[in-house]
Structures are given as C-alpha cells and as structure tokens.
C-alpha positions in Angstrom: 0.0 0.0 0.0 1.4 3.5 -0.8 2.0 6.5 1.5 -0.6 8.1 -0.4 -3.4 5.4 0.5 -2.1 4.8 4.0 -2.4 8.6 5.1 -6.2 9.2 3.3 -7.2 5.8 5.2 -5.6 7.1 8.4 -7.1 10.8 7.8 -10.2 8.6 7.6 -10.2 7.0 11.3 -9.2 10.0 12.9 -12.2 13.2 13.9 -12.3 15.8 11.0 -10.9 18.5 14.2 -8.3 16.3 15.2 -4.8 17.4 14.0 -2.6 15.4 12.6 1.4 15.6 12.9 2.9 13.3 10.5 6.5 12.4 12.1 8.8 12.6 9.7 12.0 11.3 11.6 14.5 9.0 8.9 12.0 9.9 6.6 13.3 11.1 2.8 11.9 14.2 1.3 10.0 11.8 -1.1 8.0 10.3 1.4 7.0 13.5 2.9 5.9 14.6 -0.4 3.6 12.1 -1.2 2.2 12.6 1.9 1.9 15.9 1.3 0.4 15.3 -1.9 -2.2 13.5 0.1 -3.2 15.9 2.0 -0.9 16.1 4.9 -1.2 19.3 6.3 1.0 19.5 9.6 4.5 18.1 9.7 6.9 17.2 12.8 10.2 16.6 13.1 12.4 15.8 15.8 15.8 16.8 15.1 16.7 20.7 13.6 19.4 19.3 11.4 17.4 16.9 9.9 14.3 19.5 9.6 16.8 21.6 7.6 17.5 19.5 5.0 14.0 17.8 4.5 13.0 21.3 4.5 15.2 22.4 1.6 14.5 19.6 -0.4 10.6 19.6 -0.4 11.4 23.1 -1.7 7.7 24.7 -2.7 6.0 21.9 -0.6 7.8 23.1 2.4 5.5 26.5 2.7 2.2 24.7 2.1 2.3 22.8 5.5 2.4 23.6 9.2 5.9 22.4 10.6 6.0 21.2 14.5 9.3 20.3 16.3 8.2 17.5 18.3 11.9 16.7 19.9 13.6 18.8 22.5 15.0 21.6 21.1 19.0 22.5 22.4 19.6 26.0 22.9 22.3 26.0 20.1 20.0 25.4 17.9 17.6 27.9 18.5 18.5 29.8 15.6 18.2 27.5 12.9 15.0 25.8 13.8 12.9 29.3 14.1 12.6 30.0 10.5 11.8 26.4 9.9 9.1 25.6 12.6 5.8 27.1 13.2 5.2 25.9 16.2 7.6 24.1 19.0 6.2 21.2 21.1 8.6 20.7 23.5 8.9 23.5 25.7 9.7 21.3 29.8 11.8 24.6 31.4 12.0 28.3 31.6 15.6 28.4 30.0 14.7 27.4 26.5 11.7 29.3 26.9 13.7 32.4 27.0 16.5 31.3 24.7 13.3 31.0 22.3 12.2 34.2 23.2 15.1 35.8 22.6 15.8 34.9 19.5 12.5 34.8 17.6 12.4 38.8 16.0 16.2 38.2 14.8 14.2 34.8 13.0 12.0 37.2 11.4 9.0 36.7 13.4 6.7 38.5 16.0 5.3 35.2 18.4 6.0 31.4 18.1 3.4 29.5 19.4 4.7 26.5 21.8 3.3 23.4 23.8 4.6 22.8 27.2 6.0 19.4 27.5 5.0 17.3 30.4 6.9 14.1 31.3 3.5 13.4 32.6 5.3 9.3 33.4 8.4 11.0 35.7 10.5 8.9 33.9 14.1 9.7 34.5 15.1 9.3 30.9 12.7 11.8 29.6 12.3 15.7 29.0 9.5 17.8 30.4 8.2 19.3 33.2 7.2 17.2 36.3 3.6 16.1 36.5 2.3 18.4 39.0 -0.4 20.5 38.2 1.4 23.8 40.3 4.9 23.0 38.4 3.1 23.0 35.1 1.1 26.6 35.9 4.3 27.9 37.4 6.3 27.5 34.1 3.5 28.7 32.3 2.5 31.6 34.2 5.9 32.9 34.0 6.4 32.0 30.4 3.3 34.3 29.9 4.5 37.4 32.5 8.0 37.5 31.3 7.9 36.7 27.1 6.5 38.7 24.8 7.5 36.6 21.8 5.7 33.1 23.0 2.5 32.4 22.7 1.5 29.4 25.1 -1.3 27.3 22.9 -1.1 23.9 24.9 0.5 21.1 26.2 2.5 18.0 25.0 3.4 14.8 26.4 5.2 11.5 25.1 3.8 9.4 27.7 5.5 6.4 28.4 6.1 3.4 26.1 3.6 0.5 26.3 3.0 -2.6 23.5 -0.8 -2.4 25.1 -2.0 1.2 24.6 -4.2 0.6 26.7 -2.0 1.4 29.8 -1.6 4.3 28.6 -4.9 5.7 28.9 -4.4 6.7 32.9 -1.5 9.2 31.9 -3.7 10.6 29.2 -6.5 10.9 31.1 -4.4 13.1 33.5 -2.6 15.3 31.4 -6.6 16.1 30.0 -7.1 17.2 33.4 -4.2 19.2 33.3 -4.9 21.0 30.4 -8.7 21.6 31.3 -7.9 23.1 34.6 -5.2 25.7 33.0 -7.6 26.5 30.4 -10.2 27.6 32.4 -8.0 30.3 34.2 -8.1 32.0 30.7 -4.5 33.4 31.5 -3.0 36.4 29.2 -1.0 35.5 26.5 -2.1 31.7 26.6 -4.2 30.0 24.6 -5.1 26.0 25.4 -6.1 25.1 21.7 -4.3 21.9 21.1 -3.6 18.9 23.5 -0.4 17.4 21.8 -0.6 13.4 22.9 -1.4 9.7 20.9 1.1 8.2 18.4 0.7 5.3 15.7 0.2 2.7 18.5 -1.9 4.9 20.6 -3.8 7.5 19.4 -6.9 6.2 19.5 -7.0 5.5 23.4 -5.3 9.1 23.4 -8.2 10.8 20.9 -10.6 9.3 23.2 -8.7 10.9 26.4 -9.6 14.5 24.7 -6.4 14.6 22.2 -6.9 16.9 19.5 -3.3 16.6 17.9 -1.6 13.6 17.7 1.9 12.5 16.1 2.3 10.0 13.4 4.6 8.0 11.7 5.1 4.3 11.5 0.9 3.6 10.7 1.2 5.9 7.3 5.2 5.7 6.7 5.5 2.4 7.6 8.4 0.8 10.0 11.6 2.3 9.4 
C-alpha cells in the first residue's frame, strides 16, 4: 500500500478536528511529499538538522504545510530551527523558553506559538516538566508574564512506552485534566487550543482521552 493510501485511510479513522502531525524522523523528502500530496497538512520533526535538510528539499512543498518540532530543542540550535518551525512542542523549562524568546524577532517573526512538554510518566530518561499541576502553571505563568515573543497554545506529552496502549490511557486521562484546569484560568497571552498526545500505536485511546493533535509515523510511513 502507498503512502498516499495509507495517510487518506488514516485521515479517515481519525475526527475531522483532530490534528494530525505526521513524524517525519528518517523519513526522505520523497516520502513526505507524497504525503503531502495526500493531503498532509501539519508536519513534525524531531531533530533541527534533519528538519533543515527535509525542509530544503521539499522546496515549494515546504510552505504549504504547518511544521512542528516534536523533539527537544538545544539552545544551540535555536537559531536554525525558528525559521523552519511554526510551532515548538517541547517547551519542559523556563531556560529554553527564554533562549526561544530571545531569539524569535532576529528569526524574522513576532510570536512562536509553543506546547509545554510534560513528562507526565516522571521517567528519568525523559524531558519535560514534572507532573504536578502547580509546576506545570508555574512555568507557564511565567512564560506568559516574562515573554513577549511566546504564545502558550497547549501542552504535550510523550507518555510512556507501552506494547498495550491501553496502559496508557491513565496518563492521558491526567494530562486532559491538566490541560482543562489551566484552560479555564483564561491566563494572558495563553491560549489552550491543542492537547499534543497519541502516536501510531496509541492514538486512538489518546483521541478518546480529549487529544486533538496527535503524532504519526510508522501507521502511514510504515516501520523504518
């Protein structure tokens, strides 16, 4: 079955106002075409470098979709991946927040919007910010008192691994909470539009959970 099938029959299970991130990671720029060509309208990518390049070689194709970095971003890197990504999933401490902010008028831009990353698990190995509802308000309270240039529309998690999805429907069911409780405090300069969470193996428990973007790969690109 072709890329191009795969992603229409994938758009096809998924709620019309659910987003979709295709995650482009080892992926060649001909891939990402013909999803493109399909209709992909939001790509994600976790590494800058690699961003770059695919970004250069779609060429035209590049400008027609919404691009998402969906792996942590080092602060070194800051200035090549703002002119590349319109948004920037993976924001877990104040530091890159404001190495971000910095940096985003010299990128040519006024505000990038960006998802706070929880490590909603606590897993040691993993980015983001600790799973407590006051950590999560306090980094994003202070995002929104102190930068100018960020815009905070939601949050993000990974989740932990597990071969039955099912497990992780507790951790998605709590980061929902999360993200309802912070969006009704209606705080300035935040807006809680998209809950970033659900990948090829889960996003169907995740949609169910309240997801409204989720981040796929391996179920339209196939296994790498």
């Amino acid at each position: 079955m072709s890329i191009k099938e795969k992603y229409q029959i994938t758009r096809k299970k998924i709620p019309d106002d659910v987003t979709i991130v295709l995650a482009a990671k080892k992926r060649t720029a001909e891939e990402v075409a013909e999803a493109i060509d399909a209709g992909a309208t939001d790509i994600g990518e976790n590494y800058v470098q690699e961003a770059q390049k695919m970004y250069e070689h779609l060429g035209e194709k590049a400008n027609i979709v919404r691009w998402h970095l969906i792996g942590s971003l080092q602060k070194n890197k800051i200035n090549t991946a703002l002119p590349i990504f319109d948004v920037i999933q993976t924001v877990g401490d104040f530091g890159i927040a404001e190495g971000i902010d910095k940096r985003v008028e010299k990128a040519g831009k006024k505000v990038i919007p960006v998802y706070i990353e929880i490590n909603i698990g606590s897993e040691i190995t993993k980015y983001g910010v600790e799973p407590e509802y006051k950590s999560i308000l306090g980094l994003i309270k202070k995002i929104s008192g102190n930068l100018k240039h960020l815009k905070v529309e939601g949050l993000m998690t990974m989740g932990p691994r597990f071969g039955d999805p099912e497990e992780s429907r507790l951790y998605f069911k709590k980061t929902k909470e999360i993200f309802d409780e912070i969006k009704m405090l209606d705080l300035p300069n935040v807006s809680m539009k998209a809950l970033s969470m659900g990948m090829s193996n889960s996003y169907k428990v995740a949609i169910e959970e309240g997801s409204n973007t989720v981040r796929i790969g391996s179920a339209v690109f196939g296994e790498r």
